[in-house]
C-alpha positions in Angstrom: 34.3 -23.3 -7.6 31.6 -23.6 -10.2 30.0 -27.3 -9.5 28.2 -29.5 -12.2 24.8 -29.8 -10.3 24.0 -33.1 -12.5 27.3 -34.7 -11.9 27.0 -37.6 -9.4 30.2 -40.1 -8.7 30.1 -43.5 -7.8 33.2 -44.6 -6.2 34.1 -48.4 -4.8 37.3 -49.7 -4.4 38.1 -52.0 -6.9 35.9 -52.4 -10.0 34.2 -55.4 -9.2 32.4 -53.9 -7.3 31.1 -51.8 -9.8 28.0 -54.1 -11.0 26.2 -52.7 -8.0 25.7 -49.5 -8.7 25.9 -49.9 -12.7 22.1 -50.0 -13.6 21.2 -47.5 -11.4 23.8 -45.3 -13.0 22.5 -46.4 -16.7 18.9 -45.4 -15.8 19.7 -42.1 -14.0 22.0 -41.5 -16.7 18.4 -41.6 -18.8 17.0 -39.0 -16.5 19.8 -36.6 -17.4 22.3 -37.0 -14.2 26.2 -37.0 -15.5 27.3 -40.3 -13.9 31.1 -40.7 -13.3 32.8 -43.9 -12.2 35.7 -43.9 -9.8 37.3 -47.3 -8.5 40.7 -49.0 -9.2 42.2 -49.8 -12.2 40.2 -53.0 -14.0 38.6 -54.9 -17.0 34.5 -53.9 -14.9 35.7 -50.0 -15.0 37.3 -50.4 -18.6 33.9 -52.1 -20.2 31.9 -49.3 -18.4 33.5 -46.9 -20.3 34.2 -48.8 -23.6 30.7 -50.5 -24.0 28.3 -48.4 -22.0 29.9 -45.4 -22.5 30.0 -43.3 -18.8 33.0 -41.4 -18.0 35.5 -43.1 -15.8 38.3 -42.3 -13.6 41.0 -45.0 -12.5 42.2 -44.2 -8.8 44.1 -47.3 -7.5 43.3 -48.6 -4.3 44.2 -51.2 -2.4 41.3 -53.0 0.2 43.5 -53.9 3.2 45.4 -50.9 5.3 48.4 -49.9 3.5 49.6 -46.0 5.3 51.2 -45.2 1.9 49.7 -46.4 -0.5 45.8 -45.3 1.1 47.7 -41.4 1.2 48.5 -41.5 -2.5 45.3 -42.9 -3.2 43.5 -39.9 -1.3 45.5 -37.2 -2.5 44.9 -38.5 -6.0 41.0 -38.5 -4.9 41.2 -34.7 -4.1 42.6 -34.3 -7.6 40.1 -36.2 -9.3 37.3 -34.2 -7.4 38.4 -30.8 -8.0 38.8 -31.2 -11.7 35.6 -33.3 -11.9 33.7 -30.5 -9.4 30.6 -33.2 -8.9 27.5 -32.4 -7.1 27.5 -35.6 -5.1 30.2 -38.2 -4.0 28.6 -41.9 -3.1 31.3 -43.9 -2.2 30.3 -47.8 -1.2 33.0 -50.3 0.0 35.2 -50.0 2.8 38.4 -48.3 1.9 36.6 -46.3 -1.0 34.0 -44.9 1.7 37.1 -43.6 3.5 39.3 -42.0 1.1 36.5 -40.5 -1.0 34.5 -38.9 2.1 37.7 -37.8 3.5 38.3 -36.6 -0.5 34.9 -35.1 -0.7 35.2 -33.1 2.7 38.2 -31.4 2.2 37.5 -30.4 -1.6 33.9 -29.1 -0.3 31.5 -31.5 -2.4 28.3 -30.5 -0.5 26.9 -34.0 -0.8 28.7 -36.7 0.5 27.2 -40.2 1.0 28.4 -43.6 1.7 26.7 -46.9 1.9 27.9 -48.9 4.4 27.2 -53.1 2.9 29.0 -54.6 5.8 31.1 -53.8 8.7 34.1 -55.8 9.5 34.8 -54.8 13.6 32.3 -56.2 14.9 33.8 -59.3 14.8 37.2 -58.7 15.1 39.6 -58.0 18.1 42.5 -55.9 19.6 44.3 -53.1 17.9 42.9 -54.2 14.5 39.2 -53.8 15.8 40.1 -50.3 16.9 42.0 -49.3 14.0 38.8 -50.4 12.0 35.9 -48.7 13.9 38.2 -45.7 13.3 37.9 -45.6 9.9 34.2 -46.4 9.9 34.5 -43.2 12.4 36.3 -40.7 10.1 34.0 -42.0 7.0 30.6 -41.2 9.0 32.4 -38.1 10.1 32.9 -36.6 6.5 30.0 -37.9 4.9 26.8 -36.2 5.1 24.4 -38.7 4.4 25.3 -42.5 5.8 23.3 -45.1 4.2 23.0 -48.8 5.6 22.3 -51.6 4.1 20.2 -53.6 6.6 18.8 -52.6 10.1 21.6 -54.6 11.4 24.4 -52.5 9.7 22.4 -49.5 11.3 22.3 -51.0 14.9 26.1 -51.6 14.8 26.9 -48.0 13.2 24.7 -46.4 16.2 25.5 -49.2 18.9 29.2 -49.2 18.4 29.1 -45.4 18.8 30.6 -45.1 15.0 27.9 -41.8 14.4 25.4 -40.1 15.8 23.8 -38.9 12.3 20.4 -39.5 10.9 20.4 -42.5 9.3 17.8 -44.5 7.0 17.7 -48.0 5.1 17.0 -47.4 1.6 13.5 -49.7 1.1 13.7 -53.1 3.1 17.4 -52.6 2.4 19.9 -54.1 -0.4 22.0 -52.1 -2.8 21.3 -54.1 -5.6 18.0 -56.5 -5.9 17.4 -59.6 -7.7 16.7 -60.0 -10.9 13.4 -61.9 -11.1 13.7 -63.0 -14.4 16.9 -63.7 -14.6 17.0 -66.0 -11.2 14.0 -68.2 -12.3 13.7 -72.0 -11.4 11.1 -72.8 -14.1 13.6 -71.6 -16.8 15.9 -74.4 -15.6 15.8 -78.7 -15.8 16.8 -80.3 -12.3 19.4 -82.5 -13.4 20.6 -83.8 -9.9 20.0 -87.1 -8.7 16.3 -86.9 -7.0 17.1 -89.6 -4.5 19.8 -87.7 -2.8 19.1 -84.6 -0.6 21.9 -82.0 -2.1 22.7 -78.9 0.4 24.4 -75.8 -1.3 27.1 -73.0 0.1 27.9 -70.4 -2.3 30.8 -67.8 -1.2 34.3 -67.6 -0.6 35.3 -71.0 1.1 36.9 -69.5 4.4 36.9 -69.4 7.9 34.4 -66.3 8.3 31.6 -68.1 6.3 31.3 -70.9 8.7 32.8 -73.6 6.2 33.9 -75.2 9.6 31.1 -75.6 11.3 29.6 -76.3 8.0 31.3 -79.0 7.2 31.6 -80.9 10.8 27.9 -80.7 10.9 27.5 -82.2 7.5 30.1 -85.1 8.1 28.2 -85.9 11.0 24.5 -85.6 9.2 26.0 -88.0 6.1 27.3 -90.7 9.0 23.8 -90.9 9.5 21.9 -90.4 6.1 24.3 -91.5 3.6 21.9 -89.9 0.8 22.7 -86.5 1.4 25.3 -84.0 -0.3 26.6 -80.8 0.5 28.4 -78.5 -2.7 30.2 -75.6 -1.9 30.3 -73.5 -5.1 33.2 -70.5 -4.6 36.8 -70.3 -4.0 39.2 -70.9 -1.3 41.2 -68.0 0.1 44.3 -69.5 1.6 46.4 -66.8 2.5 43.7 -64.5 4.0 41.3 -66.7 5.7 41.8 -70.2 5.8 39.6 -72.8 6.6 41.4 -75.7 9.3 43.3 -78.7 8.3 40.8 -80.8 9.6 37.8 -79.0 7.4 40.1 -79.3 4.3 40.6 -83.0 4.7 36.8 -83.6 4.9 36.4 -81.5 2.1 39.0 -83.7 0.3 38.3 -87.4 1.4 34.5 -87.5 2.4 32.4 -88.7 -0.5 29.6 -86.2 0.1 31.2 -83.1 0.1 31.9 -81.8 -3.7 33.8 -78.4 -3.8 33.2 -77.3 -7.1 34.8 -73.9 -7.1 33.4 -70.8 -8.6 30.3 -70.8 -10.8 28.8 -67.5 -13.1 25.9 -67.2 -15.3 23.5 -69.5 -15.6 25.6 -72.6 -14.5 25.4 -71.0 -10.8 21.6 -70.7 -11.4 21.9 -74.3 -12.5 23.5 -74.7 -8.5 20.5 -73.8 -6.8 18.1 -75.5 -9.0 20.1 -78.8 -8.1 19.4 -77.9 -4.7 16.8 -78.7 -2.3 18.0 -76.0 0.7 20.8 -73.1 0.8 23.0 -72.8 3.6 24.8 -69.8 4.7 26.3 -70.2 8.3 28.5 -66.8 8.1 30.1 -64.8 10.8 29.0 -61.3 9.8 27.4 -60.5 6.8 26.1 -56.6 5.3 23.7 -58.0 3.2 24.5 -61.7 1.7 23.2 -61.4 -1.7 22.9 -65.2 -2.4 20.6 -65.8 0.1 18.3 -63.5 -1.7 19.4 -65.5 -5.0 19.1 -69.0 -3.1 15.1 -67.2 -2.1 14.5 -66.3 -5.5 15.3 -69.7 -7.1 12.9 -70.9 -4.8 15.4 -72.1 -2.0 14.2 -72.6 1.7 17.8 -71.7 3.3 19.5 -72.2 6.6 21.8 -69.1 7.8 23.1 -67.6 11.1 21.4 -65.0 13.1 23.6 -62.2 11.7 23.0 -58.9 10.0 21.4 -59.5 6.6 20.5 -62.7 6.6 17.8 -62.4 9.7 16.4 -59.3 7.8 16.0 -61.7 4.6 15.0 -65.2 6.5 12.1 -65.1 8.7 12.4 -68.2 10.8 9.9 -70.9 10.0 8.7 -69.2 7.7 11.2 -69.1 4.8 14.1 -70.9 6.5 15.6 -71.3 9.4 18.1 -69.3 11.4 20.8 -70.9 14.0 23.4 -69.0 16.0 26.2 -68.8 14.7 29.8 -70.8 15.4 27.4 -73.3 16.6 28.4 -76.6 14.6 25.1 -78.8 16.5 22.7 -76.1 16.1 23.6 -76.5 12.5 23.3 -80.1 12.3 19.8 -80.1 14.2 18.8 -77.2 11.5 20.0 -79.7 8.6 18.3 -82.5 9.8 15.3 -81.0 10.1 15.0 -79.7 6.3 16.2 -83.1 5.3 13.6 -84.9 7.4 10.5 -82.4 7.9 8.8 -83.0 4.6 5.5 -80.8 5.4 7.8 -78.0 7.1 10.3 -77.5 4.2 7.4 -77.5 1.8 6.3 -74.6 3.9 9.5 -72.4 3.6 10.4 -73.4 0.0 6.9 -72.5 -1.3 7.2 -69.3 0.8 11.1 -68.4 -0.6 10.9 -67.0 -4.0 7.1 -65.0 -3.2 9.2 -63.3 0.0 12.6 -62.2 -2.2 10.3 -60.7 -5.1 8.2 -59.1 -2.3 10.5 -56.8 -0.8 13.9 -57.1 -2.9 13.3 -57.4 -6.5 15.8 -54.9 -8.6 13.5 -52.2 -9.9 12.3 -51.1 -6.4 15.5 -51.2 -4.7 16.9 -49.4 -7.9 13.7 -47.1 -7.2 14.0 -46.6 -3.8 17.9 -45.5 -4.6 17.0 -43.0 -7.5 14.3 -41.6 -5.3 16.8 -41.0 -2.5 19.3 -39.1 -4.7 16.0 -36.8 -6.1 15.0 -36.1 -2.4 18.7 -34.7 -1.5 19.3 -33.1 -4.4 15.8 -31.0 -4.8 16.5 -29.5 -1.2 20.0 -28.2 -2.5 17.8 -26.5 -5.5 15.6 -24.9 -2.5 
């Protein structure tokens, strides 16, 4: 089989997904690389191709374990690969990583990588934790470079006895950076209320985020300083992973609590600038990237002392970190940023300098491209 040495694809599993690899396809794409897009149908994969131009392939594929429907996805995978004959597979995602490595191991691509953002067994249970670190199992097993987000992600991979391979974290870790201009508090007007202490989640508004022990600890905190306000910017996810009856009555009746739904663009930014401290008290996390945002917008934050978020908050010094599931841990770290004037001065003037240190866009895009460069010139040798 004649291969396209040039020809790298990017694979996730549903095109969402696909703004995190779509600059660094634009820019190698500049350098002479044949990029190729593979995810499920959607309007992300169709303005790829339509406005920017790259080549795309539309494999359906669902996220959650379906036996069928993941078998028709891979054998349509091997179909794709051997009329496309790329150089280099890099899935990202979950159920992508595992169809395409499987895909790219039995078709022969001789370079098969897969970034790992965030690993789900760790925190579940039973049959369903097993059936999971399987699949992590059989993705490290066909790939044959495994990339992890964070440290963290790495720990688990090796700790949990999912591979044994070399692996590295690409920079200080990340897959996709922050843009520094873009996420800039001086391009903004505070328009909240200066008087009253706002506290702000952005994410999916479920059970796994800590929105329980988020709110209980902020019901409590607002018995007790009535000028304070927690928003939770994102949507609720009902069927999947619900937050409790009790948390959704808070939510509903306490006149502190506004649950704004989903924000984009620059009325998000306009979120954190109406904000005087992020929170982020999550179960498991690969990499939360609005904690780097919340940094970058000049945000001291409060998060749990879970993958990605301890690798992006050093305590004290840009925020603090509480374990997690701990509802009075959280209120004691809440307190403190609403009362400790000198301390939260500290971490917010220390946020945005910390994010733009070690995550800004073009050096993890940088530390990517160089990566694909170092693999690929030892195939020319």
């Amino acid at each position: 089989m004649t291969r396209n040495k040039n020809k790298i694809i990017r694979s996730v599993t549903v095109s969402q997904s696909l703004g995190f690899c779509r600059e660094v396809m634009i820019k190698m794409r500049a350098m002479g690389y044949d990029m190729v897009a593979v995810t499920s149908p959607g309007p992300e994969l169709d303005e790829l191709r339509d406005k920017d131009g790259f080549h795309c392939v539309a494999v359906p594929m669902q996220r959650h374990i379906s036996v069928v429907n993941d078998l028709k996805s891979l054998i349509r995978m091997i179909r794709v690969f051997r009329k496309e004959k790329p150089q280099v597979v890099h899935s990202m995602t979950p159920k992508a990583g595992m169809i395409c490595m499987v895909a790219a191991w039995l078709t022969r691509v001789p370079v098969r990588i897969h970034t790992f953002t965030g690993l789900v067994w760790p925190t579940a249970t039973g049959l369903k934790r097993k059936i999971l670190m399987m699949t992590d199992w059989l993705t490290c097993a066909c790939a044959t470079h495994v990339i992890p987000e964070g440290q963290g992600v790495l720990n688990d991979l090796k700790n949990g006895g999912i591979t044994k391979k070399p692996m590295r974290v690409l920079g200080y870790g990340n897959v996709m950076g922050v843009d520094m201009e873009r996420f800039a508090p001086d391009r903004f007007t505070v328009k909240k209320n200066a008087d009253v202490f706002t506290f702000v989640f952005v994410g999916r508004i479920v059970g796994d985020k800590g929105i329980n022990e988020l709110v209980e600890a902020f019901v409590r905190l607002h018995d007790k300083h009535k000028d304070t306000r927690l928003v939770l910017v994102g949507h609720y996810e009902h069927e999947l992973d619900p937050v409790s009856d009790k948390t959704l009555k808070f939510i509903d009746t306490n006149d502190g609590i506004d649950a704004c739904g989903p924000k984009y663009g620059d009325d998000l930014l306009q979120m954190y600038v109406d904000a005087d401290c992020f929170v982020m008290p999550s179960y498991r996390e690969g990499f939360p990237n609005t904690v780097l945002e919340a940094g970058a917008m000049g945000l001291p934050s409060i998060v749990t002392d879970i993958n990605g978020s301890r690798e992006i908050i050093a305590n004290e010094k840009n925020g603090l970190i509480v374990p997690s599931k701990n509802a009075n841990a959280l209120y004691d770290a809440m307190e403190r940023m609403l009362t400790d004037d000198k301390a939260r001065e500290t971490m917010k003037s220390n946020a945005r300098e910390m994010i733009a240190s070690r995550f800004e866009k073009n050096f993890v895009q940088k530390c990517q491209i160089e990566f694909y460069e170092e693999i690929l010139s030892t195939l020319i040798q």
